[in-house]
C-alpha positions in Angstrom: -15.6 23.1 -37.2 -15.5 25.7 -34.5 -16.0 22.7 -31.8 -13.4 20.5 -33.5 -10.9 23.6 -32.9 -11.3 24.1 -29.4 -10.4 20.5 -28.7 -7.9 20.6 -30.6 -6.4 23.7 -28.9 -7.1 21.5 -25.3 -5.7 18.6 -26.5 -2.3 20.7 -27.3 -2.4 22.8 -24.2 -3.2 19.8 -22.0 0.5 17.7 -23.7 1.7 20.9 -23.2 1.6 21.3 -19.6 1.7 17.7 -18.9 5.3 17.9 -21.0 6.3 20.9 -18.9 9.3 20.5 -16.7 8.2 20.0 -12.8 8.3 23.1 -10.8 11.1 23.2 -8.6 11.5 25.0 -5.3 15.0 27.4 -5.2 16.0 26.1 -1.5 15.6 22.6 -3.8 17.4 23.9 -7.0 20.5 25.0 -4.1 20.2 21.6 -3.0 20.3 19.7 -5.7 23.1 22.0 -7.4 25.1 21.0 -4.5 24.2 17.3 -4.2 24.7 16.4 -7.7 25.0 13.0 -7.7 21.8 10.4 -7.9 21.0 8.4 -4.9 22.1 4.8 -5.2 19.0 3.9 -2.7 15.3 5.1 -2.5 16.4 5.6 1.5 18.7 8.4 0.6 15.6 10.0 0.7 14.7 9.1 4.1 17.6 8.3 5.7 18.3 5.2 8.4 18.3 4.7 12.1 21.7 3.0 13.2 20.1 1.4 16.3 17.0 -0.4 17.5 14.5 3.1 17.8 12.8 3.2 20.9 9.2 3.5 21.1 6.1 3.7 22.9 2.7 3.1 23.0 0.4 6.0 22.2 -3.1 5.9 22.1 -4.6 9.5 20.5 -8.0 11.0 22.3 -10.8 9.5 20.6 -9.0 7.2 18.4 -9.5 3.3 18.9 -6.0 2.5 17.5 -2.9 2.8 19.8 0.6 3.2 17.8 4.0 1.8 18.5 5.5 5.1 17.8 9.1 6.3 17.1 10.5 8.3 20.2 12.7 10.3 18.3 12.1 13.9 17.3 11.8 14.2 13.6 9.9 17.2 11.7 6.4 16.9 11.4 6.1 18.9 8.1 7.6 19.9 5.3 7.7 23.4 6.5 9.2 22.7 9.3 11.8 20.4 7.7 12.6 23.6 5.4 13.8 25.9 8.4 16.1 24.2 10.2 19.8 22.4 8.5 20.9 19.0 7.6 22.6 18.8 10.3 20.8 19.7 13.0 17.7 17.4 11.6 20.5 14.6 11.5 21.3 15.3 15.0 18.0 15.5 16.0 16.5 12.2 14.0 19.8 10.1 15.1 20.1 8.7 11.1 22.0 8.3 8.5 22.2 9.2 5.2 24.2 8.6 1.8 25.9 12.2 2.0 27.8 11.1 5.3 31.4 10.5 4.0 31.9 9.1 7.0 29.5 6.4 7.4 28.8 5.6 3.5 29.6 2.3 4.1 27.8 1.5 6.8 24.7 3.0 4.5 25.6 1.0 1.5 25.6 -2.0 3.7 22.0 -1.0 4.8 21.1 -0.1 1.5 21.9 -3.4 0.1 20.3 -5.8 3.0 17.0 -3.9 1.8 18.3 -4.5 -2.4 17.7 -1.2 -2.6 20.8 -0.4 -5.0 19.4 0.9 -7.6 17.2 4.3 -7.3 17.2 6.8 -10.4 16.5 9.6 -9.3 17.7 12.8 -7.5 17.3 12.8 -4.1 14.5 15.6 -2.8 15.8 17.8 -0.4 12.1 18.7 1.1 11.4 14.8 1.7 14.8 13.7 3.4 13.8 14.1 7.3 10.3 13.3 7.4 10.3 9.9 8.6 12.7 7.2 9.1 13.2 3.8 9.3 13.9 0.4 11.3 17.9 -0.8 10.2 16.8 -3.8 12.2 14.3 -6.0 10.8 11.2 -7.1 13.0 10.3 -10.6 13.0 7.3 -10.9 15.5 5.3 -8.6 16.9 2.8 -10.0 19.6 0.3 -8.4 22.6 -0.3 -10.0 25.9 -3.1 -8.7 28.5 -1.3 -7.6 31.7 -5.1 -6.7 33.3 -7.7 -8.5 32.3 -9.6 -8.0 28.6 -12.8 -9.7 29.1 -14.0 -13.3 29.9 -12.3 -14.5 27.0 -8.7 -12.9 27.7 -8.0 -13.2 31.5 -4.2 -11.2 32.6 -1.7 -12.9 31.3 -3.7 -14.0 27.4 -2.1 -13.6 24.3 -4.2 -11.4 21.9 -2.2 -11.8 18.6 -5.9 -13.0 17.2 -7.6 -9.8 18.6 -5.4 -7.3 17.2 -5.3 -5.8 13.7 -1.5 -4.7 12.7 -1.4 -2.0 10.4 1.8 -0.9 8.3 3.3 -0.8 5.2 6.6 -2.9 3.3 8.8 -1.4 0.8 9.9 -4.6 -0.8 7.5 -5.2 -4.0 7.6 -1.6 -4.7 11.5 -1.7 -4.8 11.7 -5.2 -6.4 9.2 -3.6 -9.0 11.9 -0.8 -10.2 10.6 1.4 -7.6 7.2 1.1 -8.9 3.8 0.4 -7.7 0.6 -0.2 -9.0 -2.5 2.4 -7.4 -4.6 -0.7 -8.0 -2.1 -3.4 -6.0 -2.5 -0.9 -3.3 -6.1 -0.7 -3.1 -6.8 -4.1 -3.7 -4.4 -4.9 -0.5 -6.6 -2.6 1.5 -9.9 -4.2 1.3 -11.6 -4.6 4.6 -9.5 -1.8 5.8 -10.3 1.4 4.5 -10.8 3.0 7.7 -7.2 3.5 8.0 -5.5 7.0 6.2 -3.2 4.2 3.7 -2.1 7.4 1.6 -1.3 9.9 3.7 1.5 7.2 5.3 2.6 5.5 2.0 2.0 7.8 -0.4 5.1 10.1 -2.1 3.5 13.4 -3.1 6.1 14.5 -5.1 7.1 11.6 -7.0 2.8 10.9 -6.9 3.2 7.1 -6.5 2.8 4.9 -3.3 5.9 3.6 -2.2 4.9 1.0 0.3 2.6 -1.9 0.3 0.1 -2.2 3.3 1.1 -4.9 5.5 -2.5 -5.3 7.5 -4.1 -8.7 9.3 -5.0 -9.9 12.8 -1.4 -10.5 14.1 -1.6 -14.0 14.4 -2.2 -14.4 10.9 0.7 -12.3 9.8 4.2 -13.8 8.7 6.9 -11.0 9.9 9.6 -12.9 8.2 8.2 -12.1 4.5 8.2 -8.0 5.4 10.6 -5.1 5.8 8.6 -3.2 7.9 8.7 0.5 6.4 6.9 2.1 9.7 3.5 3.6 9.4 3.4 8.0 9.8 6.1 8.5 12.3 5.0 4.6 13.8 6.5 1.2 14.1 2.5 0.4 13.0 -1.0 0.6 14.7 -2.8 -1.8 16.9 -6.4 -1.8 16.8 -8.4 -4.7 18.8 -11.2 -6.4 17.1 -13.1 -7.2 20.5 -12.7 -4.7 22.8 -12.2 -4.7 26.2 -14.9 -5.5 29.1 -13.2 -2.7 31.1 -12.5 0.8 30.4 -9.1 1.6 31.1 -6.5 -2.1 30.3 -2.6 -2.6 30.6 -1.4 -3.8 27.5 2.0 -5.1 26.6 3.3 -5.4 23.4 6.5 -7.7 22.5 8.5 -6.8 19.2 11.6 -9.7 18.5 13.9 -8.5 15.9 16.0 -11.2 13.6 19.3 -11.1 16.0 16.9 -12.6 18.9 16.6 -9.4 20.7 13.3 -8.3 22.5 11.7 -5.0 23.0 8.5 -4.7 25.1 6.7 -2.2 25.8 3.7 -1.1 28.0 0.6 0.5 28.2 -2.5 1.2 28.9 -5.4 0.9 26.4 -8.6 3.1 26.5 -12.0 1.9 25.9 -14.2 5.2 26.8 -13.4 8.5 24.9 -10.7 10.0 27.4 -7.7 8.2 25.5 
């Protein structure tokens, strides 16, 4: 009887605090008391790029993988996010969000080419500046050896088939409602679990993932059936299946976005551990 009581007792207390109201910040309760109204589009969170976001390519020490990373000064946390103003993070990030009175519709235009019309909740203040997003939609991404890669991939090669792209797509989760399955996720992940998927995709707050990993050798991936949401501050992630003969290899990497336009960029990529 006595056992039958105390799981009772956790039963209530665990409906209890799972029925508890979220605990909210007081910079956020400010916020939100002065941005009543509910975001139209899951972006609001985020916020938008107006042009084409310059980039380069970044290889970290010791890491194999060399991003296509965002030049443009964003916070890195949410800590830092918290100290500094709207504005100056708007300034800073070049974007645009649904609070500029100014620019709405050139935001609702955005928001719509994504379908992305119909978010229900309230925006969250402490998530609005930590990453943002291509306006522009890539169609192709490809990689050409300026040095030589080995035998197989003299100056001059295309190695779409011996790169791996890794990023993530917002379109099922917002075609879903703004929902996505944990187990859709993970099942898009096999064969690369090596790669830190949640940290990049994952909203804490709202504890969902809110992009679907876009990941495949390059010349097996169809650009045209994405909206590239950007991967933790990054266009994506490059990582070569074969790697080079050589220790230290120029690199170019062409990105064609749907109004014809090119982007390439160089680099070098590091074989040894002095990246």
């Amino acid at each position: 009887m006595k056992r039958n009581k105390v799981l009772a007792v956790f039963v209530f207390s665990l409906l209890f605090v799972r029925c508890m109201p979220p605990v909210v910040s007081e910079s956020e309760i400010k916020w939100i008391e002065e941005n009543p109204e509910e975001q139209v589009s899951r972006y609001a969170v985020y916020g938008f790029r107006l042009a084409k976001p310059e980039m380069e390519l970044v290889q970290s020490k010791f890491s194999r993988s060399i991003s296509l990373k965002y030049c443009h000064i964003i916070p890195r946390n949410l800590a830092e996010a918290f100290r500094e103003t709207k504005e100056e993070a708007k300034k800073r990030a070049q974007i645009i969000c649904s609070d500029d009175a100014d620019k709405l519709a050139v935001f609702d235009s955005i928001a719509r080419s994504y379908g992305d019309i119909g978010y229900p909740h309230l925006c969250r203040m402490n998530l609005l500046y930590t990453q943002v997003y291509n306006v522009d939609k890539v169609t192709n991404i490809s990689v050409f050896a300026i040095d030589d890669w080995n035998d197989r991939y003299p100056g001059g090669s295309c190695l779409d088939d011996n790169f791996i792209f890794i990023s993530g797509s917002p379109d099922s989760y917002i075609r879903n409602g703004y929902r996505l399955d944990d187990a859709t996720v993970k099942k898009s992940i096999i064969g690369f679990k090596g790669y830190p998927w949640k940290g990049a995709l994952y909203d804490v707050l709202g504890s969902t993932y809110v992009s679907l990993p876009v990941c495949g050798k390059l010349s097996e991936i169809d650009f045209d059936q994405y909206t590239l949401l950007g991967f933790a501050n990054n266009l994506g992630l490059l990582d070569p299946i074969e790697l080079s003969s050589h220790s230290k290899r120029q690199i170019a990497v062409e990105i064609t976005y749907e109004d014809g336009t090119k982007n390439r960029l160089t680099g070098y990529y590091t074989t040894s551990t002095e990246s």
